[in-house]
N, C-alpha and C positions, 0 to 999 in steps of 0.2 A: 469218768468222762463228763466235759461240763458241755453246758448250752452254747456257751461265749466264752472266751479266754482271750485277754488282752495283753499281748507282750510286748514287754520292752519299752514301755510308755515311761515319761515322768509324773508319777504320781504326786497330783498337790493336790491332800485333802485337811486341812487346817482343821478340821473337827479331831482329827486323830494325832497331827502335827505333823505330818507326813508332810515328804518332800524328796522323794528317792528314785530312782527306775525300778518297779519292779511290775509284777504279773497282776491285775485282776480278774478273777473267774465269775462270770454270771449264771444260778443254774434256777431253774421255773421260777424265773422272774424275780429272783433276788442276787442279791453278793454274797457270793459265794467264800468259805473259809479254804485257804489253800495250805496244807497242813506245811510245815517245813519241811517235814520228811519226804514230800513229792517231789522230787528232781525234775522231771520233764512231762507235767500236766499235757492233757488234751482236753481236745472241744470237740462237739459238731463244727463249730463255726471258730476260727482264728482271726484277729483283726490285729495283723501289723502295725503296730504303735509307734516304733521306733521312731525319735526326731521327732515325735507329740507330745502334747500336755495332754494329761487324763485324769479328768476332775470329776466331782458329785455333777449330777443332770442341774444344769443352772437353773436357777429361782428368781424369778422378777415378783416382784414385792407388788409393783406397780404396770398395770397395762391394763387394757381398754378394750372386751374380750367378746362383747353383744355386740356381734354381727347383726345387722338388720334389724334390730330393736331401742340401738341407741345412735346418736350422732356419731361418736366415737367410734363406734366397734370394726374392731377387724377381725380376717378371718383368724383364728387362733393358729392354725396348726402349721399356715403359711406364713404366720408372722413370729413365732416360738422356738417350736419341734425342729422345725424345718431350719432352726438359727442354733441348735444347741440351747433352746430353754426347754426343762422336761418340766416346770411346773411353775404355771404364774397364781396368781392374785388376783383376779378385776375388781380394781379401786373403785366402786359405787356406780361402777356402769346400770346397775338394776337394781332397783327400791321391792319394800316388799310384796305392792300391788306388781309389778313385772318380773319377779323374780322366777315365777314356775315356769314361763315361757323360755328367758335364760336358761335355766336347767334343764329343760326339756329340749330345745331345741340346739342348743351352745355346749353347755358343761357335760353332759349326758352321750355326745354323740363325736365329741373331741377327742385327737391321741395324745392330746396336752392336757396333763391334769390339770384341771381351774377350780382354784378357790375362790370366795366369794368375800369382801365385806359388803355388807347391803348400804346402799345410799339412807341417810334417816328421813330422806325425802322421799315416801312411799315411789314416786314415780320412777324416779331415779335420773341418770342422764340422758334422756328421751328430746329433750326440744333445743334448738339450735340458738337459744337466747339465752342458755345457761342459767334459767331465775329459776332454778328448784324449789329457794327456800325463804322465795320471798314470800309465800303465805306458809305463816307455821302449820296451818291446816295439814300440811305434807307430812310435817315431822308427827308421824305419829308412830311413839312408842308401841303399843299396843301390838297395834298391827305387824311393825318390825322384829319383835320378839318373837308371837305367832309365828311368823314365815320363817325368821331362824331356826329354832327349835324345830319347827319341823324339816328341814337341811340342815342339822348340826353336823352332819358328814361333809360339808362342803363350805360355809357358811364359818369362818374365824373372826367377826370382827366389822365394825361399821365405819364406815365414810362419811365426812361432815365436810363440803366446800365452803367456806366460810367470807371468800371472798366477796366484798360488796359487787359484785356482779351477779353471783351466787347465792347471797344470804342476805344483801342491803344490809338494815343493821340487826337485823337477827342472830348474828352470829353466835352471842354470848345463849342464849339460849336454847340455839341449835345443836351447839355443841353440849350442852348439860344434858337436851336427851339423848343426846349420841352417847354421852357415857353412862347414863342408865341403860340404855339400849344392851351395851355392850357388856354390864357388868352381870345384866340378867343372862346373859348368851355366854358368859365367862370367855369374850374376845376382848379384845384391845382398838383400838379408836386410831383413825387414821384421821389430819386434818390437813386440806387443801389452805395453803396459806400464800398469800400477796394480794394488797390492797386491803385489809379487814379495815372495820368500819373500829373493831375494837383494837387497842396494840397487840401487836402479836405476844409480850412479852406478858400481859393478863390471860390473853388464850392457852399461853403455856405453862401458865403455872397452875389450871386446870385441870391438864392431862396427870395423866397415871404412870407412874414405872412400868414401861411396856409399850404404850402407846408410840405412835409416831406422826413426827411431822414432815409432810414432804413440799418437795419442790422448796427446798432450802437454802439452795445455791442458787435463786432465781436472778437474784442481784438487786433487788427495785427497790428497794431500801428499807425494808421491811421482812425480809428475810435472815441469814446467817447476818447479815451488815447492815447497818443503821444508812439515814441518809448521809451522813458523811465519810460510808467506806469504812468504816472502824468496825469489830466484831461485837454484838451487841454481849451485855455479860447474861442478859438472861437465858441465851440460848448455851453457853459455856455451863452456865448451871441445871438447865436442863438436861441436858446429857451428862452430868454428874448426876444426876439422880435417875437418869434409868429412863429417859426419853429419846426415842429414835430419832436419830435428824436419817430421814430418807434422801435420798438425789432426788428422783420423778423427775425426768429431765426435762421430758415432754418441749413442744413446743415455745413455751414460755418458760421454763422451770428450772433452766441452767444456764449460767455464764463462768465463762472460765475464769473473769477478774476473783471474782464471787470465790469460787471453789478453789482459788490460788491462793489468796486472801486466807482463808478460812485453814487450806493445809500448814502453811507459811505461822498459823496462829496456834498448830497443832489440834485444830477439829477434826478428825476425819469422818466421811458419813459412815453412818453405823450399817448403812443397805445400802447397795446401788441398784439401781432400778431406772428403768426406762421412759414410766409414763407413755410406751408404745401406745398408739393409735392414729386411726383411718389420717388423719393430719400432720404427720412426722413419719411416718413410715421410710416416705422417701426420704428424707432427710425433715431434720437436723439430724434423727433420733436413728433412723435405720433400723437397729436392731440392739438387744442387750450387749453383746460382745464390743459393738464401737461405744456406747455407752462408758464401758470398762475400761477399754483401750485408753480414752479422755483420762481418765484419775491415773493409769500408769504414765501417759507423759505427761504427767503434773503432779508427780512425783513416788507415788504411790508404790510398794513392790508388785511380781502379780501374785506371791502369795496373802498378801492383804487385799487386795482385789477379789480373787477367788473365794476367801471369807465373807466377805462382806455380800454376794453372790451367791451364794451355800448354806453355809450352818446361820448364819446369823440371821438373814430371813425367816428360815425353817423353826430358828426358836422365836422370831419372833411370832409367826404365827400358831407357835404350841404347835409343831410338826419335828421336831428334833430328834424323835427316837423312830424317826421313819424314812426321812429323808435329807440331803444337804451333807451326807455322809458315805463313805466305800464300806463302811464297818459291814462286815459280816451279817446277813439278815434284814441290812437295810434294804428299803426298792431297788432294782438294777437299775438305776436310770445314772447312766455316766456321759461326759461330754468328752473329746475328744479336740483339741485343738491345736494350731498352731502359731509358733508365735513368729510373725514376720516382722524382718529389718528394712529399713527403710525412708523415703519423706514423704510421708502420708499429712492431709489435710482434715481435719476434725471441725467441726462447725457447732456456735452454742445460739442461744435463741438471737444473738443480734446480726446471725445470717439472713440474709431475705434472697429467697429462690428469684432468678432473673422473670421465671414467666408461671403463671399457675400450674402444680403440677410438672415441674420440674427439678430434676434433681442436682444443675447445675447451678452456685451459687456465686455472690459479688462479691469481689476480691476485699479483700482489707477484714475481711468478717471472722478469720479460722485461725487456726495457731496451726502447724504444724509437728510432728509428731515424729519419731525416728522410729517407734514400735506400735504394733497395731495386733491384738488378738483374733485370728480370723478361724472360722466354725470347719471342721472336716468331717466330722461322723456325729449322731445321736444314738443313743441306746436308751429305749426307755421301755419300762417294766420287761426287762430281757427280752428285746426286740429289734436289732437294728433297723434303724432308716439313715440311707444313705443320701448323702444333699440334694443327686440330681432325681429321687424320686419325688413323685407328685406326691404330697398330703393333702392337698382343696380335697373336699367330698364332692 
């Protein structure tokens, strides 16, 4: 007898190639092996699946997880767990001077696993003018190594916002300790990119097989497309050699011209990710899942969605033989979805909400969509939580 038994679902786990209705069992908090010879499994608990999609616990690469310590942060577990994400990322929301308090009060007390890259800017994203790295005094290696190594359980990898908003003209140097930082921590280097003071196509030839760049699809001309709308070729050869184009949808960090463009060119991003935070919640960005939905109507299958969400995150953060997978031994953490028909409206950063704080937006701004992925169950470390319950602590 198992803890969980999931029947009858359609399994899409692209780690394994799967794509079939059948049964998953979860037993103390793992996936469970269901022998073939077992004809009609039991559980404690049964969760009718039929007419659902049932995939690895989804992975946001990208989100904004320092509640009360950064501009950004939202609560995790109402913005995640509660959405079908069983394990994010916060993209440099906490440097290594704030990082124990994140841990302490954030990652430590969440039912959403959070990993961390550390911002190279000790502070991290604390002040509401975004200049992290306008004194290099912030980037300090040292320091950020320290504070990794002692969180290597949590901690895959460092944040560099390079944007001249971010970094003025610092850029090129903030990113070289960002990749020592990273290479002492043996993580991968994530870079906020639009407006660099340096071209992006020198930033990225930089980075390392592994690393990633997000908010890709931002559209401004300096991202996936040049200013004339054409596909830059340095970013084509970047992801020939083993650099992530991430989405980061975030506020600013998606247009569908952008990511039409770019499908249309045969790019697809290598993650999708949300860039969720306190500023997009309500919209544009909402949640991981309408994130997704955008790439399937713009052309994507949702088995390449569901990858892209999964395993491919999972290895990029050196997590692959733990999670982002149903295999046998891996964490119990499964989503549960379903996929609705319909004319749904999707919004990218050139929406602007009619009034602050509103989640209604001005027409002429959205594409419509015929299909939309929308969240019914969570299971995480073999545990169900059901949508209408509360997760806020």
């Amino acid at each position: 007898m198992y803890d969980i038994l999931i029947k009858g679902g359609t399994v899409i786990d692209p780690a394994q190639g799967l794509h079939e209705i059948r049964d998953i069992a979860i037993e103390n908090g793992k996936i469970a092996q269901i022998p073939l010879s077992t004809k009609n499994p039991t559980a404690h608990e049964v969760v009718d699946a039929k007419g659902l999609i049932v995939v690895p616990g989804l992975i946001d690469l990208h989100v904004h997880a320092f509640w009360g310590g950064s501009t950004y942060g939202i609560e995790p577990d109402a913005g995640n767990i509660s959405k079908g994400v069983t394990t994010v990322v916060d993209a440099g929301s906490a440097g290594a001077s704030t990082f124990p308090a994140f841990r302490s009060h954030i990652i430590d007390r969440s039912k959403t696993s959070i990993y961390a890259l550390l911002n190279i800017a000790t502070s991290g994203m604390v002040f509401h003018d975004d200049s992290e790295l306008h004194d290099l005094n912030r980037a300090d290696v040292l320091h950020t190594v320290k504070t990794g190594l002692q969180n290597q359980d949590r901690v895959v990898g460092i944040k560099a916002r390079l944007g001249r908003v971010q970094a003025a003209n610092n850029d090129r140097e903030a990113l070289k300790r960002a990749i020592e930082a990273a290479e002492l921590l043996n993580g991968f280097v994530m870079i906020h990119v639009g407006n660099s003071s340096t071209p992006l196509p020198i930033l990225m030839d930089m980075l390392r097989p592994g690393d990633a760049v997000t908010h890709s699809f931002h559209g401004f001309g300096d991202g996936i497309l040049d200013e004339s709308g054409e596909i830059i070729k340095a970013m084509k050869e970047a992801q020939t050699r083993g650099i992530i184009i991430d989405v980061g949808h975030g506020s600013g960090g998606f247009s569908f011209r952008s990511a039409e463009k770019a499908l249309d060119s045969g790019i697809f991003p290598g993650t999708i990710s949300s860039d969720l935070h306190i500023h997009n919640i309500e919209g544009p960005v909402f949640d991981l899942a309408t994130t997704m939905s955008k790439f399937m109507n713009l052309g994507m299958s949702i088995y390449e969605v569901i990858e892209r969400s999964t395993i491919a995150p999972a290895k990029t953060m050196g997590k692959e033989a733990k999670i982002g997978s149903l295999k046998p031994g891996f964490d119990g953490d499964v989503t549960l979805m379903r996929i609705e028909e319909g004319k749904f409206e999707f919004h990218d950063r050139l929406s602007k909400a009619t009034k602050l704080g509103s989640s209604r937006w001005e027409p002429g701004k959205f594409i419509y969509g015929s299909q939309r992925l929308a969240h019914v169950n969570t299971i995480k470390a073999g545990k169900l939580y059901r949508p209408w319950k509360t997760l806020i602590r």
